[in-house]
N, C-alpha and C positions, 0 to 999 in steps of 0.2 A: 523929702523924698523926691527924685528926679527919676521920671523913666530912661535915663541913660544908664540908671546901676540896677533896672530894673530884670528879673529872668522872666524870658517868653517860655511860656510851659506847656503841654500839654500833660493833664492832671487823668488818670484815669480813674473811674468810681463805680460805683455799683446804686443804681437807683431803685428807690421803693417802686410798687406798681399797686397801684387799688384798683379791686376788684369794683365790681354793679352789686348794689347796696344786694341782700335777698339772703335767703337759707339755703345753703348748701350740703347735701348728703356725704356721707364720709367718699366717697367712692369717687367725689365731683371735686374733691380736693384736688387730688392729681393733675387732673388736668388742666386747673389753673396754672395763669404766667407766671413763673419765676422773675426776681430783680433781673433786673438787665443791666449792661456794663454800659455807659458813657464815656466819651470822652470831651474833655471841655479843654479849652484852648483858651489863654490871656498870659496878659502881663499878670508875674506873681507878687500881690501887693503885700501880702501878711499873712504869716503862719504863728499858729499859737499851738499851745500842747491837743486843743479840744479843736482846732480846722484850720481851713488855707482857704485863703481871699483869691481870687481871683478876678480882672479887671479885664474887658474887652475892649474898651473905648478911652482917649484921653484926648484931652485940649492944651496944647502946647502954650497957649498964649493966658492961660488962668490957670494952669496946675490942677483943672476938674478931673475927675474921674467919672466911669461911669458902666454902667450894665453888669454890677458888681457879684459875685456867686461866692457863695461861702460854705464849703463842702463840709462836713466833718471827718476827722484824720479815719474814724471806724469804718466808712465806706470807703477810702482811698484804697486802691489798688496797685496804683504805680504813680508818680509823678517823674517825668521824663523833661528833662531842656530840653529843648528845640535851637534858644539863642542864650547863649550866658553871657552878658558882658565884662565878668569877672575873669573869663577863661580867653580874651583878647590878645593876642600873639603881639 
């Protein structure tokens, strides 16, 4: 796999939020944080049925990879091209 047939994506998601460890009364529910939406940006290394890899970093001269994020498809909300190589004119 070469980053030249690589898609640069931005992936959008929805992430968990934990709360401060402790007991909470029905009424204190409420106004805890909801997930909040993310967006994460890379080269899209691999998608499977169960998530999408996605890659921030590469080394041209060794084919490394690196700062790898691996989303699962249930919190994805959108995934959007930014660059597609495959759609080159």
């Amino acid at each position: 796999m070469y980053i030249e047939n690589m898609r640069l994506v931005r992936v959008s998601w929805l992430d968990t939020v934990e709360h401060p460890s402790g007991w909470y009364d029905p009424e204190d529910i409420d106004k805890l944080e909801d997930v909040c939406l993310v967006h994460s940006y890379g080269l899209l290394l691999k998608e499977t049925k169960k998530s999408v890899t996605i890659v921030a970093d590469f080394i041209p001269e060794t084919k490394e990879f690196g700062r790898s994020t691996v989303i699962p498809r249930g919190m994805i909300e959108e995934i959007v091209d930014i660059f597609d190589p495959t759609n080159e004119a």
